[in-house]
N, C-alpha and C positions, 0 to 999 in steps of 0.2 A: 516656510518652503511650500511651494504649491504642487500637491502630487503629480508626477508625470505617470499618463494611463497609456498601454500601449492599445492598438486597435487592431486587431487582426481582422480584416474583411477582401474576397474577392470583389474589386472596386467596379468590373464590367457587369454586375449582378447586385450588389448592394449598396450599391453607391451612395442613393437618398437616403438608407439605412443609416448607413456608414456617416455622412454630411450630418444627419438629426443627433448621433450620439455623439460628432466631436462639438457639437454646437452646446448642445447638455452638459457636457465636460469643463468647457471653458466657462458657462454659466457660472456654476458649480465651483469655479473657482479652482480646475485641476487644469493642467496643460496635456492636451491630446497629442498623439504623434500615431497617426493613421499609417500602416504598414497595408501593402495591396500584394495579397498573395494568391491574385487570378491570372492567368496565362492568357485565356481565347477573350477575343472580343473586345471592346474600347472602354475604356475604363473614364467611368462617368462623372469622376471628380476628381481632384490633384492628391497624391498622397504625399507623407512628409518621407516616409522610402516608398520606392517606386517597386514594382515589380522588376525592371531588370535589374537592379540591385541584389534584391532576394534571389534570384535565379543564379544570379553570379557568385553570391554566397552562400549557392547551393551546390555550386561547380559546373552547372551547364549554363551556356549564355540564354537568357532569352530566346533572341533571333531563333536556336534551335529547338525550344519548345513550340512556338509558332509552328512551326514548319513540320512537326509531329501532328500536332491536332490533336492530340491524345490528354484528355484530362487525368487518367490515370499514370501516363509515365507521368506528367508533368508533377502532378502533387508531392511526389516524397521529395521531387528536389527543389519543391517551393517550401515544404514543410523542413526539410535541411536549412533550407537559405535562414529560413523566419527564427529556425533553433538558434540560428550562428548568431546573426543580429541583437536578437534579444537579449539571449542569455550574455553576450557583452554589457549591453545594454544593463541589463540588472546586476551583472556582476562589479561595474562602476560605480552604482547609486545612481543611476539614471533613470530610474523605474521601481514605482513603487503599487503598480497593479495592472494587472491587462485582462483585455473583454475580448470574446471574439463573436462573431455573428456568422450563422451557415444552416446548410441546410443538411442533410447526408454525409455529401461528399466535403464541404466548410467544415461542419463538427470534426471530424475524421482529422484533416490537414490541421485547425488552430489545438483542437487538444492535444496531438503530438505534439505539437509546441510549448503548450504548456505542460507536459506531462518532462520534459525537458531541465522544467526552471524547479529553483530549489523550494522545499516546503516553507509555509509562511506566507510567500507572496501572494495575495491576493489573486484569484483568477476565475475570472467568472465567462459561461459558456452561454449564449444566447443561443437556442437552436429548436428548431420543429423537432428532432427525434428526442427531449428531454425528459417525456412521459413516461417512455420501455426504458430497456435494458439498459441501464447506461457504465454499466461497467468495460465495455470496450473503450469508455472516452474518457474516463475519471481514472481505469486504473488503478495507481497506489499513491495517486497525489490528491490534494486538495483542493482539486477542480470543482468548483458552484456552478450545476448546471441549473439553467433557468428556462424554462416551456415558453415559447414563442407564440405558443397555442396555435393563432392565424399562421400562414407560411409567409418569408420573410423575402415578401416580391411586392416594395411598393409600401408607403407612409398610409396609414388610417388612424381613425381616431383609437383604435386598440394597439396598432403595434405603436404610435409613438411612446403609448402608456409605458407598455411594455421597456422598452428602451430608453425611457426613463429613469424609471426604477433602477436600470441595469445603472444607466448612469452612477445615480445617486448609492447603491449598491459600493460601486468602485469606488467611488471620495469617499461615502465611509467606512469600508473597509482599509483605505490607503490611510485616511486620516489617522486612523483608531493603531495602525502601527506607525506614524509619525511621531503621536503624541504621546504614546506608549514605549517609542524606541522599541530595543530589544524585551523579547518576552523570556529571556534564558535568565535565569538568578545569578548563575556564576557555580553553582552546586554541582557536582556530579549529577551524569543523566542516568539513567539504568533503564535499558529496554527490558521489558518485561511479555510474555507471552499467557496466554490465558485462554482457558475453553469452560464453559455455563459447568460442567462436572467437574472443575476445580476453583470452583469461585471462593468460598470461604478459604480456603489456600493461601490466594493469592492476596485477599483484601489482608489477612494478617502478614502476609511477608512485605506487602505497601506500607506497612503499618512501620513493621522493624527497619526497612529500608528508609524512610522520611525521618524516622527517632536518629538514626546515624547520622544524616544532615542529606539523605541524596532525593530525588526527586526523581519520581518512577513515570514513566509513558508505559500502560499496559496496551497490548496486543493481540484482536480476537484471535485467536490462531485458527481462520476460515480459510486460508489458502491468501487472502489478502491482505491479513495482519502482519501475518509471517513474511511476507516480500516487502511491506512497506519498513516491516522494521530493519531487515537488511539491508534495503536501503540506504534507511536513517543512521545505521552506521556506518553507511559508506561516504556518508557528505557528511562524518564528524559530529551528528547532531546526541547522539549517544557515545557513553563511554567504557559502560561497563553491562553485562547479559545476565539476566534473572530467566531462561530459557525453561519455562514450567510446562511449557504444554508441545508435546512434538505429536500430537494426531496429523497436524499436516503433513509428516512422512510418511504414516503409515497410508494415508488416501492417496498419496500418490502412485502406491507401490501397486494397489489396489483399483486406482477409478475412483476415488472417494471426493465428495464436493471442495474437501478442506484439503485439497493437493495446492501447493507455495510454488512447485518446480525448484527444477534443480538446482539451483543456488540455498537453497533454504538450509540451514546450518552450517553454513561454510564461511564466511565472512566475517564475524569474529576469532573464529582458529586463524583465517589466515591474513587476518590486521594484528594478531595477539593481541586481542583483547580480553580481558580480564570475562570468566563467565561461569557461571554453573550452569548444568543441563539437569533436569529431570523430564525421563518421558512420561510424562504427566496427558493422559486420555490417549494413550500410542495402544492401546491393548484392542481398540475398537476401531468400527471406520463409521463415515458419515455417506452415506447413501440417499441419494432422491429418488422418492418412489409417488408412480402417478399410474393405479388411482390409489390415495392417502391407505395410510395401514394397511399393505399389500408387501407380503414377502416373499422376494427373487427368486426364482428359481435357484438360481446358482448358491443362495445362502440359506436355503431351509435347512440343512443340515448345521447350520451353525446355531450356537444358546445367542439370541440377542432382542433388544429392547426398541420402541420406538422413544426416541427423542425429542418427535413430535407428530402429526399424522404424517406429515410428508418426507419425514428425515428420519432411514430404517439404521439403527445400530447395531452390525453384529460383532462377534466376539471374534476377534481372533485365536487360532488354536496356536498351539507351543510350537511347530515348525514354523507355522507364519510367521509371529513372531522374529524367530531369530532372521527370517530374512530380511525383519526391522532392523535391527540390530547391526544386520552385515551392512546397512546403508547408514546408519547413524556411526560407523565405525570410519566404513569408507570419506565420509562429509567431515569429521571431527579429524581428518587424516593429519592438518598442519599444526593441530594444537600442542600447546606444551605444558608448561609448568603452570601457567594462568590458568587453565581449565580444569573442570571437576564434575564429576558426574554421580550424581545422589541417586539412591534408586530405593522407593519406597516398599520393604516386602509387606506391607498389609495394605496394597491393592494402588493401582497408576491412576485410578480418577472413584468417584463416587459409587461408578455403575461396580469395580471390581472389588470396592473392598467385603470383609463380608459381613454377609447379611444383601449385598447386592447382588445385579440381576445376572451382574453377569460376573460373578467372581469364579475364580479359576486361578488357584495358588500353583498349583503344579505349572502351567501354560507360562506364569510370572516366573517361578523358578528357572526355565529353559529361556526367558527369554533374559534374565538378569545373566546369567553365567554365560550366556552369548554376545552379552554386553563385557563382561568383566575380561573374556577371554581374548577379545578382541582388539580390549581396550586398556586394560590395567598394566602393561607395560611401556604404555606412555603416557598416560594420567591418572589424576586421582580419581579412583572407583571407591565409592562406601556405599552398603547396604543399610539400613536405617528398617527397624525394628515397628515401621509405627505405617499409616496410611498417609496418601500424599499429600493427605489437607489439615492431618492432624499437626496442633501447634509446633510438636519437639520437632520434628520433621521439618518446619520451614525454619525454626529456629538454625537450625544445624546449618540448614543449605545456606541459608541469608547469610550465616557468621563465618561459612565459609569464601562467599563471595566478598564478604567484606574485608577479611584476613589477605586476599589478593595485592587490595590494594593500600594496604596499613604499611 
């Protein structure tokens, strides 16, 4: 079978782009299918979908983008139309990787698109902005962004390089799941969550969870771990929750780097899925501070640590605290009898247990009993005698999660 690549490109703007990469495709041995998701201007090649098509399976015709002139109304309901198309498209077997090419405004319209289709698929982002920031356009998928370096107006001997590679990029990443089929065993998945002060934790609870027969996907909990893995249980890809690390609530509640937004623990209560929680690094926040090792105004008065020059950690006190608590209670609100929530009294990550920098047993007592009160008359609450990363501790919680689904 010869991979079929999708091509997202506005065709009145990158048209010779567009032409060079479906020509590399078909070389290549992949069948191209060039989608044209430009509105203004005449479109410099034949696409296999047209732009009025996209438009129409975006909900506005054509004819009426035209007549707007507005490349900003027009793009969400070009980048609608491209979602609808595709994702049919992939959801058939018709599509086994897509590239897109742009500049600004192109990166912006193809990675919505791709940010769309499900994890696994190949999707690779040709664009001038690839060098900064590119968490606007990557998200929480597995979007390959690739630097254009030159901007992408016009064939040279750099950018056909360029767009070769991308080519070649697509066939072998298409290939490489042709040949390989599916990458899932057939085993239970277990999303798991994880922050750098619960690592030896977590690598022993991978340990017990793979000895049972399941196969763990762990989770920076950066704010982007945390949403990607809600996600991945919401398209099925996960079955079961090893929830160790909840700093991403507490930086939300706060401003903190490691904020998920508000869906973040909510979507296994309310698929019942099987899960254990521990607020595992929930006692501190994760703060960006410029210039490096420089403490806030607003936190001098709290005990806390740097993380790293640029990343300040302070402690939360025991009121804080429980207004974690009241949010981890509020988000766990659908769960039932599958949930379980472990709470370690000899300290919630590295930094608090003691002998750490930032330990604080009284602050953990107020903030357990605000968990327990909030929470133990609709699930299982156990306090655990030990620190978060100490063995018995993950023992208990893993043999609890495992007991769910025995």
């Amino acid at each position: 079978m010869k991979p079929r690549v999708v091509i997202l490109a506005t065709l009145d703007t990158k048209a010779c782009e567009a032409s060079f990469l479906t020509s590399r495709i078909r070389e290549g041995g992949g069948r191209p299918l060039l989608v044209d998701v430009g509105v203004l201007g005449t479109p410099g090649c034949e696409a296999d979908i047209s732009r009025g098509e996209v438009a129409a399976a975006g909900g506005v015709s054509l004819g009426e983008l035209v007549a707007t002139a507005d490349r900003g109304l027009a793009a969400p309901v070009m980048a609608r139309g491209a979602q609808a198309l595709v994702s049919t498209l992939v959801g058939e077997g018709e599509v086994q990787a897509v590239i897109g090419l742009g500049g600004t405004q192109g990166t912006t319209l193809c990675t919505s698109v791709m940010q769309a289709l499900p994890y696994g698929l190949p999707k690779i982002m040709v664009s001038t902005v690839a060098s900064g920031d590119t968490s606007p356009f990557v998200g929480i998928k597995d979007i390959t962004m690739m630097f254009s370096v030159g901007d992408l107006l016009g064939l040279n001997p750099f950018t056909r390089q360029v767009l070769a590679h991308a080519a070649g990029a697509a066939l072998g990443m298409a290939g490489a799941r042709l040949s390989e089929g599916t990458s899932w065993s057939g085993r239970p998945v277990v999303g798991m969550t994880n922050l750098g002060v619960l690592t030896q934790g977590a690598l022993e609870a991978v340990r017990l969870l793979e000895a049972a027969g399941r196969e763990v996907i762990v989770f920076h909990a950066v704010g982007s771990g945390g949403r990607a893995m809600e996600q991945m249980l919401k398209e099925g890809l996960i079955h079961e929750v090893f929830d160790y690390a909840l700093g991403e609530i507490s930086d939300e509640l706060w401003g903190g780097l490691r904020s998920a937004g508000p869906e973040r623990l909510t979507v296994a209560a309310g698929m019942g899925l099987p899960q254990v929680v521990v607020p595992g690094g929930a006692e501190h926040l994760g703060l960006l501070v410029d210039p490096p090792n420089t403490v806030p105004e607003d936190w001098k008065d709290h005990v806390h640590v740097f993380h790293s020059p640029v990343v300040f950690v302070p402690r939360l006190r025991g009121d804080e605290l429980v207004r974690v608590a009241d949010t981890i209670a509020e988000r766990l609100g659908d769960a039932g009898a599958g949930t379980a929530l472990y709470l370690p009294e000899g300290g919630t990550s590295r930094y608090s247990v003691e002998g750490g920098p930032l330990h604080d047993p009284r602050a953990d007592r107020m903030f357990f009993e605000a968990l327990e009160a909030r929470l133990a008359s609709r699930i299982e609450v156990r306090r655990l005698p030990h620190g978060v990363e100490e063995p018995e501790f993950i023992a208990e919680a893993v043999a609890a999660l495992l007991a769910f689904s025995s």
